[in-house]
C-alpha positions as CSV (number, residue, x, y, z in Angstrom):
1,X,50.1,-73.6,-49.8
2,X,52.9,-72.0,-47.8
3,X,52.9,-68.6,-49.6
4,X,49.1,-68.8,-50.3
5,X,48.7,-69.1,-46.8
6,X,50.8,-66.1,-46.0
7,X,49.3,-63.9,-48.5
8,X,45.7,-65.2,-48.0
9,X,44.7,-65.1,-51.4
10,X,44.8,-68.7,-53.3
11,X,43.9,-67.5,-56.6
12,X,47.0,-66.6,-58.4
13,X,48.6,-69.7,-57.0
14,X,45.6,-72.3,-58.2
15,X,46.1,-70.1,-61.9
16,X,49.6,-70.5,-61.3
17,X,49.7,-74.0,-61.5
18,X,47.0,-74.0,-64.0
19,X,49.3,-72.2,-66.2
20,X,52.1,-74.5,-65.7
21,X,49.5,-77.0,-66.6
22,X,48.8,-75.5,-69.8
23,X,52.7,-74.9,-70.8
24,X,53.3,-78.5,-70.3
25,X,50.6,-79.9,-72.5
26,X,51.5,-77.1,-75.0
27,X,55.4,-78.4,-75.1
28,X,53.7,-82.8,-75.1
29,X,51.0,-82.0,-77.5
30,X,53.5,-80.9,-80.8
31,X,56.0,-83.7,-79.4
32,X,53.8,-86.2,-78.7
33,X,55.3,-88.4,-82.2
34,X,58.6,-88.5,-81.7
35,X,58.6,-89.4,-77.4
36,X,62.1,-91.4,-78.2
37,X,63.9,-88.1,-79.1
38,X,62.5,-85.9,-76.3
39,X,62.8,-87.7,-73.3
40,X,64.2,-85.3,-70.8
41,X,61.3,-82.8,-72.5
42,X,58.9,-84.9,-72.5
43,X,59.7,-86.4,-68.5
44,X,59.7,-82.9,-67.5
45,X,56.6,-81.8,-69.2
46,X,54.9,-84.4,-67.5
47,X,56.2,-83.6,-64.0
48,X,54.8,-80.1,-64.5
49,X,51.6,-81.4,-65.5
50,X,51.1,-82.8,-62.0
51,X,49.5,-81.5,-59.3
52,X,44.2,-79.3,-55.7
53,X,43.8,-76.1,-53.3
54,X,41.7,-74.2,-51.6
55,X,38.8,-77.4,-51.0
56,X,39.7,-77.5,-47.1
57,X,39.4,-73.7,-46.6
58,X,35.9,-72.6,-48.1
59,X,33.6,-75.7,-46.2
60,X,32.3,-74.5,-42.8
61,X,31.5,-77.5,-40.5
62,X,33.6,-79.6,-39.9
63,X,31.2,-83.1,-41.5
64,X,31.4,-80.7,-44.5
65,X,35.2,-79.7,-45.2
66,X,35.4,-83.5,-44.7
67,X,33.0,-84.1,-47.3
68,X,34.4,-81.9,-49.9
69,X,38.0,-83.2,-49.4
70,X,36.8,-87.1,-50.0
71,X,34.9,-85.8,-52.6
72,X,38.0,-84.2,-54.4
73,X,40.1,-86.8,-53.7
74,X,37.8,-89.1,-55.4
75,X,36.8,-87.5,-58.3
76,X,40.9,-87.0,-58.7
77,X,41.2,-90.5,-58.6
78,X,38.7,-90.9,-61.5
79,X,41.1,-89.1,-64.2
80,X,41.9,-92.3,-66.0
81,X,38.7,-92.9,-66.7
82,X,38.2,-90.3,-69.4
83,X,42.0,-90.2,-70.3
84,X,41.3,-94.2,-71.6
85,X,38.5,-92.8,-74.0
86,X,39.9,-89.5,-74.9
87,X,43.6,-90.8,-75.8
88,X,42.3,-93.3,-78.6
89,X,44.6,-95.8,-80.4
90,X,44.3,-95.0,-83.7
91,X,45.4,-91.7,-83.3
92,X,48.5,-92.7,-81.6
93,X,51.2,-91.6,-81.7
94,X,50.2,-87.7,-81.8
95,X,47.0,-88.2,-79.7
96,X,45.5,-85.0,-80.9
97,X,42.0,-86.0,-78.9
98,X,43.7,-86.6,-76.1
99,X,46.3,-83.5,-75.7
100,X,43.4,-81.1,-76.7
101,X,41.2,-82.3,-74.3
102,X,43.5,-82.2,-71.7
103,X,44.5,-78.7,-72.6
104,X,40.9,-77.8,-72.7
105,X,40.1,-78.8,-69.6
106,X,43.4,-77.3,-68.1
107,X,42.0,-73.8,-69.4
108,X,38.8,-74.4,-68.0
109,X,39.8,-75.0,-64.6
110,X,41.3,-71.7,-65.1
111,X,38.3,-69.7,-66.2
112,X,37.0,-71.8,-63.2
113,X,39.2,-70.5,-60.6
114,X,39.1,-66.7,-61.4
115,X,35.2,-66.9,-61.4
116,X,35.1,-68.5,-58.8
117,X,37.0,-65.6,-57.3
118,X,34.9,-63.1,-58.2
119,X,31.8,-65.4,-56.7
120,X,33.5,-65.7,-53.3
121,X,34.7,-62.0,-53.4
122,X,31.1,-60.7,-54.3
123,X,29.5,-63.2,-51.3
124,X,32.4,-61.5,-48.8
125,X,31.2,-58.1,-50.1
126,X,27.5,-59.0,-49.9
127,X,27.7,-59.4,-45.8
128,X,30.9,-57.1,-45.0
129,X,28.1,-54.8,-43.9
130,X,26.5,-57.5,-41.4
131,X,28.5,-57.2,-37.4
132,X,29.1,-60.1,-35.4
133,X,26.3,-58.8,-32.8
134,X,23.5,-58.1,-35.6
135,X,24.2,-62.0,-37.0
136,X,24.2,-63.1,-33.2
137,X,21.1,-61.1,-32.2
138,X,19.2,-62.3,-35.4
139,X,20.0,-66.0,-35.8
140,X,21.8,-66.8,-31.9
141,X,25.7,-68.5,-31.8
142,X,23.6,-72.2,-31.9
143,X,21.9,-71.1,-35.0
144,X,24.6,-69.7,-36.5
145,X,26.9,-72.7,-36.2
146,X,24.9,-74.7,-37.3
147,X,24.2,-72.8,-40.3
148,X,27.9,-73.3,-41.4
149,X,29.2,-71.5,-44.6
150,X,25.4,-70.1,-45.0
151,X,26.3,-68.0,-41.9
152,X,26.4,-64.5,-42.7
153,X,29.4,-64.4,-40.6
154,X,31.2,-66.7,-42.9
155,X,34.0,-65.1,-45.1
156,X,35.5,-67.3,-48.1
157,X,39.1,-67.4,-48.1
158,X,40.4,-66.7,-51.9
């Protein structure tokens, strides 16, 4: 989050990751019946495979941002519960259920990210026209804090 943070954009760094998501199911998927001679691949396929952004910076409020980072954090937590009915037995010891899932869904949360990039960028651009002043003179500061990330002052961070 370092360089994201420096840079200000999250994007390429969520897709990053995303990528190195897909790469490391493409190199367990193929090898995924013969584990015992591809250790050190396999070990290292999985360690790339590991790894959530931009949650904390796009809730306004702070009940909110707390919300959305239990909320992440849980449904994290809940991966093994479709990885115990996608990776079925009798299709050990390839799994091809399992791996395409998972690559699917690694893809997905690709697609996910950039449009979700182009949604915050087109909300940012919808109210770049709106000033501090007009937003204060229409709604007041009380009113406008309280309205959180539905402020027109509020700019996403992607």
């Amino acid at each position: 989050m370092y360089f994201a943070d420096e840079v200000t954009w999250r994007m390429p760094f969520t897709t990053g990751a995303q990528s190195l998501l897909i790469v490391a199911y493409s190199i367990l998927f193929p090898r995924a019946a013969d584990i015992a001679d591809n250790v050190a691949l396999y070990y290292v396929a999985r360690f790339v495979a590991c790894r959530n952004a931009w949650t904390i910076n796009n809730f306004a409020g702070a009940e909110k941002r707390a919300m959305g980072i239990a909320f992440m954090i849980a449904v994290g937590n809940c991966g093994g519960l479709p990885g115990s009915f996608i990776f079925l037995d009798r299709e050990a010891p390839k799994y091809p259920t399992g791996f395409d899932s998972s690559l699917s869904f690694a893809a997905a949360g690709m697609v996910a990210a950039i449009l979700l990039e182009f949604s915050y960028r087109s909300h940012n651009t919808r109210y770049a026209q709106v000033t501090e002043e007009e937003a204060k003179e229409k709604y007041g500061e009380a009113q406008l804090e309280k309205m959180g990330d539905k402020s027109p002052l509020f700019r996403y961070c992607y």
